[in-house]
C-alpha positions in Angstrom: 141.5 16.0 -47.8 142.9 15.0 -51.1 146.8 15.1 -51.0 147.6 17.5 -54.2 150.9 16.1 -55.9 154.4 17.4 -55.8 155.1 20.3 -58.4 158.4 20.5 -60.4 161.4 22.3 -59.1 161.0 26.1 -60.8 162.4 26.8 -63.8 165.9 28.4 -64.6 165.7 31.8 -65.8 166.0 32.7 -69.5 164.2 29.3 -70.8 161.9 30.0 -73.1 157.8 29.7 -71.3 156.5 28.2 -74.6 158.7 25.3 -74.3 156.2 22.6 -72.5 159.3 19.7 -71.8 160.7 22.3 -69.7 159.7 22.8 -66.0 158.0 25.7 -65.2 157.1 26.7 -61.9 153.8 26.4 -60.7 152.7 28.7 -57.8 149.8 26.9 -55.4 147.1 28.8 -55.2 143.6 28.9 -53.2 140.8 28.8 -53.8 141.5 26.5 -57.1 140.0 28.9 -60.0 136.4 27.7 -61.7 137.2 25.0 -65.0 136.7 26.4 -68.3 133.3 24.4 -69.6 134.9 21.0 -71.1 132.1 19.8 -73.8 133.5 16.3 -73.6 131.7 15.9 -70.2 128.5 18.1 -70.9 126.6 15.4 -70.2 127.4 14.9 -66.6 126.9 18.5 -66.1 123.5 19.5 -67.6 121.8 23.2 -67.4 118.7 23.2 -65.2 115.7 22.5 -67.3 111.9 20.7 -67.2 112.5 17.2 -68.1 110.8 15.8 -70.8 108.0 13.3 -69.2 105.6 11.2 -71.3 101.5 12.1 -70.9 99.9 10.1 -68.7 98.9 6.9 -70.1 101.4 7.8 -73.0 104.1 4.9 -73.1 107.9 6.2 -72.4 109.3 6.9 -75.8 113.2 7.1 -77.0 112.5 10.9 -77.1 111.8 11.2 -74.1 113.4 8.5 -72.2 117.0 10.0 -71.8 115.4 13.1 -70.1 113.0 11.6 -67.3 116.0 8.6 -66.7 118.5 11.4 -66.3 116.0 13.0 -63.9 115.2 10.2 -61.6 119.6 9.5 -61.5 119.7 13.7 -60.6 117.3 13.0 -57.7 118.5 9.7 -56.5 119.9 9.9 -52.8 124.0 9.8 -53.0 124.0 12.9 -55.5 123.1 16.3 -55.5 121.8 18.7 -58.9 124.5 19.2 -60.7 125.1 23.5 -61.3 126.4 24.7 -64.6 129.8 25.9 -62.5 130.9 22.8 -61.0 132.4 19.8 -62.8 132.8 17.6 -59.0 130.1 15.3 -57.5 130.1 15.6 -54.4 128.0 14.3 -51.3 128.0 17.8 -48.9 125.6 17.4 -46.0 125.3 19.4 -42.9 128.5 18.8 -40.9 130.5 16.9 -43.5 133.9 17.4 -45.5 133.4 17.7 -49.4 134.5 14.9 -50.7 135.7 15.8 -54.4 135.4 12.9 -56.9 136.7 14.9 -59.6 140.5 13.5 -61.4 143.2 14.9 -59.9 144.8 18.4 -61.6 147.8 19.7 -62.7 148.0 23.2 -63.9 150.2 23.2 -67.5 151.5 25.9 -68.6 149.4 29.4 -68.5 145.8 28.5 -67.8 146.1 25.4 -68.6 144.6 22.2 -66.7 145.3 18.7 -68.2 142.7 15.7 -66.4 143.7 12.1 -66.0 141.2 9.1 -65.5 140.3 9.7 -61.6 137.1 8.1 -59.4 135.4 10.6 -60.8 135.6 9.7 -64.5 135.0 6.5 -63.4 131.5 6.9 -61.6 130.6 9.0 -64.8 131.1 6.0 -67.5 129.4 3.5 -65.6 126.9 6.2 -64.9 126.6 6.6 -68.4 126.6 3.1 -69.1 123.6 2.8 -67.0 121.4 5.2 -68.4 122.2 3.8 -72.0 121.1 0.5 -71.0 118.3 1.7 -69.2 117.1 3.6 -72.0 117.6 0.6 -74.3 115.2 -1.4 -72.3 112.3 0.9 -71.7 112.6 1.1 -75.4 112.5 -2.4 -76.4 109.9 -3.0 -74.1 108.0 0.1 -75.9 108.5 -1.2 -79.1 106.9 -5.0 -77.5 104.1 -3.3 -76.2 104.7 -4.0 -73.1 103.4 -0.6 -71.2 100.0 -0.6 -73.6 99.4 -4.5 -72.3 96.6 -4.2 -69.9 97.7 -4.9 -65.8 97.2 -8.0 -64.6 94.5 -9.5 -63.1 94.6 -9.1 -59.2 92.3 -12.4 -57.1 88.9 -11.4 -56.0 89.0 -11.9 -52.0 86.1 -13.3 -51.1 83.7 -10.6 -49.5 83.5 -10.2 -45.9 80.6 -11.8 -44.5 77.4 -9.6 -43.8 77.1 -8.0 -40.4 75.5 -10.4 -38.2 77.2 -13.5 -40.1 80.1 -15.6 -39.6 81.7 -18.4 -41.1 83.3 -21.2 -39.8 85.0 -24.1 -40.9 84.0 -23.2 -44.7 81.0 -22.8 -44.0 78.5 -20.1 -43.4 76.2 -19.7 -40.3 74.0 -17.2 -41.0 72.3 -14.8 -38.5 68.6 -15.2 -39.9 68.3 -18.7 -38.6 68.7 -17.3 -34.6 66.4 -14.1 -35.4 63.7 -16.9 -36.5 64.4 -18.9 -33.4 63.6 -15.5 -31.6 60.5 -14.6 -33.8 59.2 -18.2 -33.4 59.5 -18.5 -30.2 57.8 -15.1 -29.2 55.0 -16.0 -31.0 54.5 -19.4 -29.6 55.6 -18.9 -26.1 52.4 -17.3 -24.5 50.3 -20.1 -25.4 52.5 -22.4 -23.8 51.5 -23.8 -20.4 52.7 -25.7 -17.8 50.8 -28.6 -16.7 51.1 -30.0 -12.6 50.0 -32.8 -11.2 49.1 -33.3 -7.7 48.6 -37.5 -7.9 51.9 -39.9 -7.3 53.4 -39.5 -10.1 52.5 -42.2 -12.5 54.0 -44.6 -15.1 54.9 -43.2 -18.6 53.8 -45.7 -21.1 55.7 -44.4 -23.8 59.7 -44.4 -21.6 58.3 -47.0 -18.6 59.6 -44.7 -16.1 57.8 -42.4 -13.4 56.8 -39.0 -15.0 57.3 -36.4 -12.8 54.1 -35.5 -12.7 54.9 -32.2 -14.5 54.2 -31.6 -18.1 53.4 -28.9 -20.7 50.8 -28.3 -22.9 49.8 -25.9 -25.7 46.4 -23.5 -25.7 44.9 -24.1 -28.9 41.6 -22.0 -28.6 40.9 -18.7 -26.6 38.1 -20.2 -24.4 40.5 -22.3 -22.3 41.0 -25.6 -24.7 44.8 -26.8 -24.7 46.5 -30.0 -26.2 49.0 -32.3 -24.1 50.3 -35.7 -24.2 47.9 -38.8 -22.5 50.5 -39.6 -20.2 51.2 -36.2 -18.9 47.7 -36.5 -17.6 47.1 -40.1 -16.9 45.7 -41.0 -13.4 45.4 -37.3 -12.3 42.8 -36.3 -10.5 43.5 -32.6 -10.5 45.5 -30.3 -12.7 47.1 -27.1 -12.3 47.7 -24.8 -15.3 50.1 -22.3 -14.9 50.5 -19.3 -18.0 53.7 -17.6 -19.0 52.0 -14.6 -17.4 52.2 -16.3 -14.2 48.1 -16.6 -13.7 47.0 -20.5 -12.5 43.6 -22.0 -13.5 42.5 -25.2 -12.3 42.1 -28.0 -15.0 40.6 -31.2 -16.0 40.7 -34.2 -18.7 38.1 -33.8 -20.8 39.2 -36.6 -23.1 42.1 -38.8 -24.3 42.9 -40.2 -27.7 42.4 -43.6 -28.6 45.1 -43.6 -31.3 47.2 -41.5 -29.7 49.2 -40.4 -27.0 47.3 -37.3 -26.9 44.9 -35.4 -24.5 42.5 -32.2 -24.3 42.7 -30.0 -21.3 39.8 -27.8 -20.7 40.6 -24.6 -18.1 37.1 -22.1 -17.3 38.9 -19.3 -18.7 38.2 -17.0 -21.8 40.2 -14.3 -23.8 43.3 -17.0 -23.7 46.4 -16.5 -26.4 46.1 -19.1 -28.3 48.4 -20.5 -30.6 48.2 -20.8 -34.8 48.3 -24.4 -35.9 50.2 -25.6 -39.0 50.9 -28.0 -41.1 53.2 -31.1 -40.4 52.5 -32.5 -43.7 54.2 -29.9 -45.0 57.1 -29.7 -43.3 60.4 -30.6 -44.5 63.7 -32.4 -43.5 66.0 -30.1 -42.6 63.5 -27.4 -41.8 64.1 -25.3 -38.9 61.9 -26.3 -35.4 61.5 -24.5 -32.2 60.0 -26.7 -28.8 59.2 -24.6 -26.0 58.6 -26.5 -22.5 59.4 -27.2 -18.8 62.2 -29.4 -19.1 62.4 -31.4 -15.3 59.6 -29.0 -14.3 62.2 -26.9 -12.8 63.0 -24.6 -16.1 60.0 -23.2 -17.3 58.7 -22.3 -20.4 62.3 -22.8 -22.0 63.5 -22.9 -25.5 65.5 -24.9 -27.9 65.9 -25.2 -31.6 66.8 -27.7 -34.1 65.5 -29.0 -37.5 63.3 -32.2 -38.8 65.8 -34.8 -38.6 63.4 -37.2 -40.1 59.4 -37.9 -41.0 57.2 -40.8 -40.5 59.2 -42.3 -37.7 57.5 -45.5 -35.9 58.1 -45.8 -32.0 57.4 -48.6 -29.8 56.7 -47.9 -26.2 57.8 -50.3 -23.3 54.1 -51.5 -22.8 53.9 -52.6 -26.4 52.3 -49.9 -27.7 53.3 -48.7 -31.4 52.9 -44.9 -32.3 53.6 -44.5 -36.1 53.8 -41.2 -38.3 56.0 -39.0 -35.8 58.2 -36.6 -36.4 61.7 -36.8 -35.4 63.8 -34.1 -34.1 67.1 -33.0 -32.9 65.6 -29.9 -30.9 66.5 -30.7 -26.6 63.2 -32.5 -25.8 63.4 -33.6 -21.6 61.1 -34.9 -19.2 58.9 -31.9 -18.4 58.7 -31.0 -22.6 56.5 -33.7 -22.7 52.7 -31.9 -24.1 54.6 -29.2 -25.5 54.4 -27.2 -28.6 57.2 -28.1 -31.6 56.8 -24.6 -33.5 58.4 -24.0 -37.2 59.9 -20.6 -38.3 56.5 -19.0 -38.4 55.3 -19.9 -34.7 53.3 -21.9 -36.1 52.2 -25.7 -34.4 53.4 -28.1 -36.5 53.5 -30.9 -33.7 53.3 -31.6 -30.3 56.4 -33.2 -27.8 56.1 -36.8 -27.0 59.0 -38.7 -26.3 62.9 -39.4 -26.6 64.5 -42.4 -27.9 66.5 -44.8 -25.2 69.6 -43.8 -24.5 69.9 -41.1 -26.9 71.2 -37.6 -27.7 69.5 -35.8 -30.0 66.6 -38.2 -30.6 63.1 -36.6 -30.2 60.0 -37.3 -31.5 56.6 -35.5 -31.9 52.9 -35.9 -33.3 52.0 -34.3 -36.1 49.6 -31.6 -35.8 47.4 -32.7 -38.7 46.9 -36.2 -36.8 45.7 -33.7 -33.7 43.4 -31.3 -35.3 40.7 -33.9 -35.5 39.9 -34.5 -32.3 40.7 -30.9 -31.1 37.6 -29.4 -33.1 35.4 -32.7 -31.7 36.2 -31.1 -28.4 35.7 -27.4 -29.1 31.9 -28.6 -30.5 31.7 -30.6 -26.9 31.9 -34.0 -28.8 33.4 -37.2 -27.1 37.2 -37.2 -29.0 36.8 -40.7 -31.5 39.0 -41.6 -34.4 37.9 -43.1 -37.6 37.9 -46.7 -38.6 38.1 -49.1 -41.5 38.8 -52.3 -40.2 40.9 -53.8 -41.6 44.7 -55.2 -41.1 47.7 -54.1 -43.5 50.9 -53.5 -44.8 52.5 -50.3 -46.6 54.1 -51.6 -49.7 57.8 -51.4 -49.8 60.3 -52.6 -52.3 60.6 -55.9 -49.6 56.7 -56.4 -49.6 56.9 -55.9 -53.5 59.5 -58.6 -53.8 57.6 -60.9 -51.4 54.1 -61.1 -52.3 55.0 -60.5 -56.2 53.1 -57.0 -56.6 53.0 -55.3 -59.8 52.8 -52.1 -58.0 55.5 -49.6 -55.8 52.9 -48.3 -53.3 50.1 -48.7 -51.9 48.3 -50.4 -48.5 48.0 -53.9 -49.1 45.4 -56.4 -47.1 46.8 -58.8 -45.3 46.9 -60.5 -42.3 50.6 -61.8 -42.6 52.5 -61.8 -39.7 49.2 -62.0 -37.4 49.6 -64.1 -34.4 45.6 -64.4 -34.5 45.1 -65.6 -38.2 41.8 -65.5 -39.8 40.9 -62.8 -42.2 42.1 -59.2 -42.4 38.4 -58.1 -42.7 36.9 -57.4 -39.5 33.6 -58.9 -39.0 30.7 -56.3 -39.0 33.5 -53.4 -39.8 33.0 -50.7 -42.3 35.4 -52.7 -45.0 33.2 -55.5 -44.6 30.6 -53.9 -45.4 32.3 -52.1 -48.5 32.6 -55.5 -49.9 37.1 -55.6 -49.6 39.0 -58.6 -49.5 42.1 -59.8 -48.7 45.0 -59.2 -50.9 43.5 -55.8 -52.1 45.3 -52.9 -52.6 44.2 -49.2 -51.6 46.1 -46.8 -53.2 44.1 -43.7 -52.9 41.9 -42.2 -50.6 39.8 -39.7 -52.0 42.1 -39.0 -54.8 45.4 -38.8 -52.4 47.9 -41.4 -53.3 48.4 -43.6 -50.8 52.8 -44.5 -50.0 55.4 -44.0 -47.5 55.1 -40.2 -47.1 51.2 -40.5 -47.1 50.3 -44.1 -45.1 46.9 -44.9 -45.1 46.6 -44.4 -41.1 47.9 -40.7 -41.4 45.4 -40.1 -43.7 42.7 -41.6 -42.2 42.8 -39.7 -39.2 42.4 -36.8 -40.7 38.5 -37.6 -41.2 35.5 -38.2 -38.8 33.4 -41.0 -38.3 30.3 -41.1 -40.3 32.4 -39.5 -43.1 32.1 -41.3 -46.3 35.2 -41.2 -48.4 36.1 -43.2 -51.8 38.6 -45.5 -52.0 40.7 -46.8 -55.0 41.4 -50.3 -55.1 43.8 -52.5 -57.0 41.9 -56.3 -56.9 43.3 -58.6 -59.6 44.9 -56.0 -61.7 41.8 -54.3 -61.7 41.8 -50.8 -60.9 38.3 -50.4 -58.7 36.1 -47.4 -56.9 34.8 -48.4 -53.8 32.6 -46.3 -51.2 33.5 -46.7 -47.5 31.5 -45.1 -44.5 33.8 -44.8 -41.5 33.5 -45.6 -38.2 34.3 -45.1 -34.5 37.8 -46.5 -33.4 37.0 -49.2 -30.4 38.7 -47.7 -27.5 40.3 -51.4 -27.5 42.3 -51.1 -29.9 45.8 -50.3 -29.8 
């Protein structure tokens, strides 16, 4: 409670009341009598009314300002509305003393209330000084167009990935590669088979180690024709063919590849899923792969995925032998996958299982389907399986072959028999290119019109014809460009 001060002594009687240096008595009274209005502080005191608020997008004008500011300070937390009675500021709650920050009052004479400079004059200047200030600055920055500037610019997050798609380590790894793992692999698997052998198991040529005498293979046409690798059936006597649908057939060789380390399978069965063949010359690095096989002969018909990790790959075997044009992958390829299908997105066979490098991870290799397809329609006609032949030795022209033998061109197959430990010409006797009349130091770099260089060698393109074929070749002989016909024919199982 605010202690009131001490009033004068009364007054002797017969002074005059007018006389304002004399002391008059004061009597206290309660409750202390409503002010008269005092226009000096109308401000702090205004009559309820709307204030004045700028339209919306309208910038805050000095019109206006004074109105809205004086507004927001009415509502602010620590006061309460101000009535048109009441002069005090005061902080009244529920439970709470008034606190009255109005000066303290002494009554003068009759009526009569003179005000000093109290906490409540106080509050009101700096009150005041804040809304002048205020108001100077919304209208400076009015005046700079500040409020009709346009807002800043907030950063574009990036978008959440897609459903199905996450991203890690900056990257992105999108969903649609595993649902074409899944596609390909339901299409392929059904024409996969697994391939028992009930011999000792015998030597792979390709590793140098015992197969396990279980391999896979791939069913290529509906009346019981499948592909597999040569040494998946090597030295068997009988075969057991096992579907994914769990039916057995009994099977046997009908003939290897000379070239390759590939073999046809024939089963007496009819109405078989067979699979769609692609295109291995088509594929490309990076593209998405799918093998399906029985890794260790234990897990059947499994699955894994990968991409090309390379094309044109040369591998030499531990008996000497040298298979060129394969396809390298990083899809899991074990013992067991050998004979297998190597699918792309589509489930389509672009290549067929073979081997994995020494002491690798990661490493596998497969034949290309296009070197296959040959010798899988000589079967399907009942034709012995034989590969084409030239006969002649060669080298594919590289920029070291360039640079050693001085040739004028980038690519091609150049005759030779460097590096031979026989010697002697790189014409066979009595072969087909002896016949066409080439020579040593030739250079084919066509084949019926297909350029002949590292993505097309002359062997992958050769095996895509028959014997008896006749194709044309373009050759380079003494920088003379020349057109030469060549009859093919049969590959001597000899040769290697």
């Amino acid at each position: 409670m605010t202690q009131e001060p001490d009033l004068p002594a009364p007054a002797p009687s017969g002074t005059d009341p007018l006389d304002d240096t004399q002391p008059v008595e004061v009597p206290r009274f309660a409750p202390t009598p409503d002010p008269r209005p005092d226009t000096r502080w109308a401000w702090a005191n205004p009559e309820p009314r709307a204030a004045a608020v700028p339209a919306q997008g309208q910038a805050p004008t000095a019109a206006t300002t004074p109105a809205w500011a004086a507004q927001s300070i009415s509502t602010s937390a620590w006061s309460s509305p101000a009535s048109s009675t009441s002069a005090a500021w005061d902080t009244t709650s529920a439970g709470t003393a008034t606190a009255d920050w109005s000066a303290p009052t002494q009554q003068i004479g009759s009526g009569q209330r003179r005000t000093g400079p109290g906490v409540g004059t106080v509050a009101a200047v700096a009150l005041l000084a804040a809304v002048i200030g205020s108001s100077g600055t919304i209208m400076a920055l009015s005046a700079s167009g500040t409020f009709d500037a346009p807002a800043a610019a907030v950063p574009t997050l990036p978008p959440p990935a897609p459903a199905g798609q996450t991203t890690s380590g900056g990257g992105s790894v999108s969903a649609d590669d595993s649902a074409a793992v899944i596609a390909s692999s339901s299409k392929i698997s059904p024409s996969v088979v697994k391939i028992t052998t009930s011999d000792s198991p015998a030597t792979d040529p390709l590793s140098g180690t015992q197969a396990a005498g279980v391999g896979s293979g791939i069913i290529y046409d509906a009346s019981g024709w499948i592909l597999t690798n040569h040494h998946v059936v090597s030295g068997a006597t009988t075969l057991k063919v096992e579907t994914k649908d769990g039916k057995s057939y009994q099977g046997a060789v009908y003939g290897i590849d000379t070239l390759t380390d590939l073999a046809i399978v024939k089963v007496d069965a009819t109405g078989l899923p067979a699979a769609n063949l692609g295109s291995s010359d088509a594929l490309k690095v990076g593209q998405l792969v799918v093998a399906v096989g029985s890794p260790l002969g234990t897990y059947s018909f499994s699955v894994t995925s990968g991409i090309v990790s390379a094309k044109g790959r040369e591998y030499i075997a531990r008996d000497g032998s040298t298979f060129s044009n394969l396809i390298q992958t990083d899809a899991a390829i074990n013992a067991g996958n050998a004979g297998g299908p190597l699918a792309d997105a589509d489930g389509n066979v672009v290549g067929i299982n073979t081997v994995i490098a020494d002491n690798s991870e990661g490493i596998g290799f497969a034949i290309p389907i296009d070197i296959a397809k040959p010798i899988m329609a000589q079967a399907v006609k009942g034709q012995k399986l034989v590969r084409p032949y030239i006969g002649i030795r060669y080298e594919m022209i590289n920029p070291t072959v360039k640079a050693d033998a001085s040739l004028s061109v980038d690519n091609g197959a150049l005759v030779t028999n460097t590096g031979s430990t026989t010697g002697g010409s790189a014409i066979a006797s009595n072969s087909p290119a002896a016949a066409a009349g080439l020579k040593d130091g030739d250079i084919l770099t066509a084949i019926n019109g297909t350029a002949i260089n590292q993505e097309h060698p002359l062997n992958l393109l050769l095996v895509q014809y028959a014997p008896q074929d006749t194709v044309t070749l373009t050759v380079l002989r003494d920088g003379q460009t020349l057109t030469v016909q060549l009859t093919l024919g049969v590959r001597p199982t000899n040769l290697q």
